[in-house]
C-alpha positions as CSV (number, residue, x, y, z in Angstrom):
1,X,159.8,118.2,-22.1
2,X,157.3,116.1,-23.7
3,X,158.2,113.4,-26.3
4,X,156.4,112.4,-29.2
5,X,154.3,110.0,-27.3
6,X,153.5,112.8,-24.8
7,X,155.5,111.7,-22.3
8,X,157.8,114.0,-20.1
9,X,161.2,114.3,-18.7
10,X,161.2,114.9,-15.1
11,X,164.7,114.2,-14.2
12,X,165.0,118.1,-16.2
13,X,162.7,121.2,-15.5
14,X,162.3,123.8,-18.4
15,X,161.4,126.7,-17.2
16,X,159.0,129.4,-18.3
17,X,159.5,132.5,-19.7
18,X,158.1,134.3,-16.5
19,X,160.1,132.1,-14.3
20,X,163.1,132.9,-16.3
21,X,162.3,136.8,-15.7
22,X,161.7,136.5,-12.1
23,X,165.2,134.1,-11.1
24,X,166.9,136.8,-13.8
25,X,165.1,139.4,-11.4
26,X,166.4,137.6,-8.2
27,X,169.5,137.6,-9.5
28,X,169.7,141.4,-9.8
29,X,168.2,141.4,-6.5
30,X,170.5,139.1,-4.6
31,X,173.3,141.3,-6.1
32,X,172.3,144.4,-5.2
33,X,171.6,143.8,-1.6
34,X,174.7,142.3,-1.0
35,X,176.8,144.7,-2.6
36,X,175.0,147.6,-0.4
37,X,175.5,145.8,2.4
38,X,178.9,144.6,2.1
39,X,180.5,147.0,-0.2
40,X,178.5,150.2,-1.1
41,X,180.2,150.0,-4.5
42,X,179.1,150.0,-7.6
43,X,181.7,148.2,-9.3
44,X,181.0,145.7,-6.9
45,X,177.4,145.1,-8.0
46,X,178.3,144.7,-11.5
47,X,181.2,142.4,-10.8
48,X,178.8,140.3,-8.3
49,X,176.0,140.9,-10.9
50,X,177.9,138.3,-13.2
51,X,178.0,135.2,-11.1
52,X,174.5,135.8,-9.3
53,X,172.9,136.2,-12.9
54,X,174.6,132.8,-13.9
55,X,173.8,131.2,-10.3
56,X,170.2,132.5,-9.5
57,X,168.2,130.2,-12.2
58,X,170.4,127.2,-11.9
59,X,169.3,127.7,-8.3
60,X,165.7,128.5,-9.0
61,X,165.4,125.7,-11.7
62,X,166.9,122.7,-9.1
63,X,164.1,124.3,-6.7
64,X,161.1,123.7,-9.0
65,X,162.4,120.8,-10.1
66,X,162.6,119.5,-6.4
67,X,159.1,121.0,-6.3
68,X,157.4,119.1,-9.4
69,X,159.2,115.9,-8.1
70,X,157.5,116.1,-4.8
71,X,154.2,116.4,-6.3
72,X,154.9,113.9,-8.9
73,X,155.9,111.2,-5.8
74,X,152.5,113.0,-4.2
75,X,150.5,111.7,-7.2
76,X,152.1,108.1,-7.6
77,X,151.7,107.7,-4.2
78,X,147.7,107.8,-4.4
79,X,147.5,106.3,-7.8
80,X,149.7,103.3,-7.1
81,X,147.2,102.8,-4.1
82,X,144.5,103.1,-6.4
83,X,146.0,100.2,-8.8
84,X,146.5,98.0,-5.4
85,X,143.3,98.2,-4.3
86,X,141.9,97.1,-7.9
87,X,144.3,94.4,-7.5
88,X,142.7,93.4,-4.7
89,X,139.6,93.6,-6.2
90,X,139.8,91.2,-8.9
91,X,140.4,93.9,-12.0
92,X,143.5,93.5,-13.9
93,X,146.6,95.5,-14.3
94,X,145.3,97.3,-17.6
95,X,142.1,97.8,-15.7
96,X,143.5,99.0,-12.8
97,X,145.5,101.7,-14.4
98,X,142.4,102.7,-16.4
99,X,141.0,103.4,-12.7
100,X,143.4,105.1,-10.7
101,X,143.3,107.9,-14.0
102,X,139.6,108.3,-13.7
103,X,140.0,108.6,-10.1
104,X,143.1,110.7,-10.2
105,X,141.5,112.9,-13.0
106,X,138.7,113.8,-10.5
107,X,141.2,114.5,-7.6
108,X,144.0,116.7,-9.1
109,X,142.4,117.5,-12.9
110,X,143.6,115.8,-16.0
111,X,146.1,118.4,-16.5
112,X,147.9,116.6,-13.2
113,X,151.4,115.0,-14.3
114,X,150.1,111.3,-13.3
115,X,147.0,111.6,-14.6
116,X,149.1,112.7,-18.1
117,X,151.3,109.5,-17.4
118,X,148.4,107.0,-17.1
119,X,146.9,108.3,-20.0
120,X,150.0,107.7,-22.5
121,X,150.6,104.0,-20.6
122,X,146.5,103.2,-21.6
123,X,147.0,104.4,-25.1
124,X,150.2,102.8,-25.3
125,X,148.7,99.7,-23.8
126,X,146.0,99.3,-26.0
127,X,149.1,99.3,-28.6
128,X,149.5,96.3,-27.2
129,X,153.1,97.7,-25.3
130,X,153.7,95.9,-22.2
131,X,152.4,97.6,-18.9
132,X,156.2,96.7,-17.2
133,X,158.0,98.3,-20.1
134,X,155.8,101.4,-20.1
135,X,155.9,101.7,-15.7
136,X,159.6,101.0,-16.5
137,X,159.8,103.7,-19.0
138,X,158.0,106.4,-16.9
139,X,160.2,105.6,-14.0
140,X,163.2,106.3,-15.9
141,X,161.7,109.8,-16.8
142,X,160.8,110.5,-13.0
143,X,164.4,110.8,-11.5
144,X,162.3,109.7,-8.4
145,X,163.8,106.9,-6.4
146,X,160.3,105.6,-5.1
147,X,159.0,105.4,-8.7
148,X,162.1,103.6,-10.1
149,X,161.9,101.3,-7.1
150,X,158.1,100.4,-7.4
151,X,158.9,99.8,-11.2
152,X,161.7,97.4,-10.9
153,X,159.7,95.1,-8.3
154,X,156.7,95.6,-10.8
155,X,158.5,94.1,-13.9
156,X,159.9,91.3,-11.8
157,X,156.8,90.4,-10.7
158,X,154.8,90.6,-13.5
159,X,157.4,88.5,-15.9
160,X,157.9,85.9,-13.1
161,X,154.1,85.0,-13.1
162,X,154.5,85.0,-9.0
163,X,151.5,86.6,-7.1
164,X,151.0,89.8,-8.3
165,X,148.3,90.6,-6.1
166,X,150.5,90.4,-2.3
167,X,153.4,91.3,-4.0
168,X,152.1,94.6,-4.8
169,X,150.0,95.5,-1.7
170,X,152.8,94.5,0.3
171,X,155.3,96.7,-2.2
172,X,152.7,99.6,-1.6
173,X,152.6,99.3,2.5
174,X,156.2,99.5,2.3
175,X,156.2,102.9,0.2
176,X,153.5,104.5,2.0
177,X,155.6,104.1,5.2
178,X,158.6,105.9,2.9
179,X,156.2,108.3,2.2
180,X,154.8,108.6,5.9
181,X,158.5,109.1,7.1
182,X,159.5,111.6,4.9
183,X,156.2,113.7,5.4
184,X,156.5,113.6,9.0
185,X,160.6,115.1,8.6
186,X,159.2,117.6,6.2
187,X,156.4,118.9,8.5
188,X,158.9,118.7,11.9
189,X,161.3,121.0,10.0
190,X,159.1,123.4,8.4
191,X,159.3,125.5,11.4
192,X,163.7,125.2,11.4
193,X,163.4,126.2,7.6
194,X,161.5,129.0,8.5
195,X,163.9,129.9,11.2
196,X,166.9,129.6,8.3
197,X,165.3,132.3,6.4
198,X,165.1,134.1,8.7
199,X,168.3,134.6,10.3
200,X,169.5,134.5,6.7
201,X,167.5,138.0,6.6
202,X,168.8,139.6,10.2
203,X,172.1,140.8,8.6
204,X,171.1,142.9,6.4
205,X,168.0,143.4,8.7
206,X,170.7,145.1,11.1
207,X,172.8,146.9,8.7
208,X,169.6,148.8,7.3
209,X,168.4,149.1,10.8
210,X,171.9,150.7,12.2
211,X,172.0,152.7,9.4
212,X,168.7,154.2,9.4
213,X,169.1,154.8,13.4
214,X,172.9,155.9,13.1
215,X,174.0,157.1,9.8
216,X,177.9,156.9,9.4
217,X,177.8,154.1,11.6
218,X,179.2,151.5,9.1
219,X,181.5,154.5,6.7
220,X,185.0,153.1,7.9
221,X,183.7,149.5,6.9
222,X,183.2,151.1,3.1
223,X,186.0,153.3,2.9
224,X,189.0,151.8,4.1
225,X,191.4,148.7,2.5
226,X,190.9,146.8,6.1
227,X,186.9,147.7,6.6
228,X,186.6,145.8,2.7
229,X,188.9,143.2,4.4
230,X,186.7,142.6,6.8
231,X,183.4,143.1,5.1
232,X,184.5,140.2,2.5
233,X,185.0,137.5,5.8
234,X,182.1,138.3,7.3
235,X,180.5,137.7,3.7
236,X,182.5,134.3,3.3
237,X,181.7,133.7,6.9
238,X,177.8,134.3,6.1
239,X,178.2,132.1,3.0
240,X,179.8,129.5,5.2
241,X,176.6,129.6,7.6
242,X,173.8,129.5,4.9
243,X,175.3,126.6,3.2
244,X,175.9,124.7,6.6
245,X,172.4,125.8,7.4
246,X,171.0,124.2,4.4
247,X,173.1,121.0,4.6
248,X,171.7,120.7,7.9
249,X,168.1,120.7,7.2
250,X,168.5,118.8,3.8
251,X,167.5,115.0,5.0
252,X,167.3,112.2,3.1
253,X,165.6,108.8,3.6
254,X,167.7,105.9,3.3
């Protein structure tokens, strides 16, 4: 949410009115197809209608947050390129920031978050703030590692007098190869996240199936104490998996 200033919080994600309706919508959803499948009870939707209303935008809202962060680390990315290769060029860091906006501006649109962010530091700047406090300052509102790190060696640099100029580039090369790694993990498990979906799906893919092809099939497994029995550990059981699943694919770069 922005500030005064027109800065923005990233570390928190405020969702939308239509996203609100469409994670409360998921939430009825997600409750209704597990209770069908599990349960056939009604009183079972509305009991698991509860949690998955009060789960289903936490869940959504960490997604696009994870979401806007990745563009936002997209974004910084190019325009911290941009400001090295001013660097290089002789401008200076004010100059340099004024730069990668114009260029960033015609890439993404000035509505892009960066492009937002350089424009606040150049007012701010010509308020005579000091570029490290204001790079400081946005990378405390990123929640983005990268960001914060590029920040810290910026302000070190910058107060220390030391060469600007290599320390940068080099700083840069550094973070585009962070970048280049965690691109290349993204893309070799796109298809594996795919895959998660969908044997997250075949379950209730089978039970719909069986039950189309063989009504009755499942009517024990709704109607007795021991079918509910065993209908709720093969739910834990296919919670167990999806969370492994995802713990699995979620990798990090050290």
């Amino acid at each position: 949410m922005p500030d005064k200033s027109g800065a923005a919080d990233y570390s928190r994600y405020r969702m939308t009115v239509p996203q609100r309706l469409e994670a409360l919508a998921a939430g009825v959803g997600l409750a209704g197809i597990v209770s069908y499948a599990f349960y056939r009870s009604w009183i079972i939707f509305f009991l698991l209608l509860v949690p998955a209303l009060l789960y289903t935008p936490s869940y959504m809202r960490e997604f696009w947050r994870e979401k806007q962060l990745r563009q936002l680390e997209s974004q910084f990315k190019e325009a911290i390129q941009i400001i090295s290769t001013s660097l290089s060029a002789g401008l200076s860091v004010e100059n340099a920031i004024a730069s990668a906006g114009r260029e960033l501006e015609m890439m993404y649109g000035s509505g892009a978050m960066m492009c937002r962010e350089l424009s606040v530091m150049i007012r701010q700047m010509r308020m005579n703030r000091p570029v490290e406090e204001l790079m400081s300052d946005f990378a405390r509102r990123s929640g983005v590692e990268e960001i914060e790190n590029f920040a810290g060696i910026f302000q070190i640099a910058k107060r220390s007098g030391g060469q600007l100029v290599p320390i940068i580039a080099h700083t840069v090369q550094v973070m585009n190869d962070r970048f280049a790694v965690k691109e290349e993990i993204r893309t070799l498990t796109t298809s594996k996240r795919f895959e998660q979906k969908v044997m997250n799906a075949m379950p209730f893919l089978m039970i719909v199936y069986i039950d189309s092809t063989s009504p009755g099939f499942f009517d024990m497994m709704y109607s007795t104490g021991s079918g509910r029995l065993i209908m709720t550990v093969c739910l834990a059981v296919y919670l167990l998996a999806c969370w492994l699943a995802k713990r699995i694919l979620d990798i990090s770069v050290a």
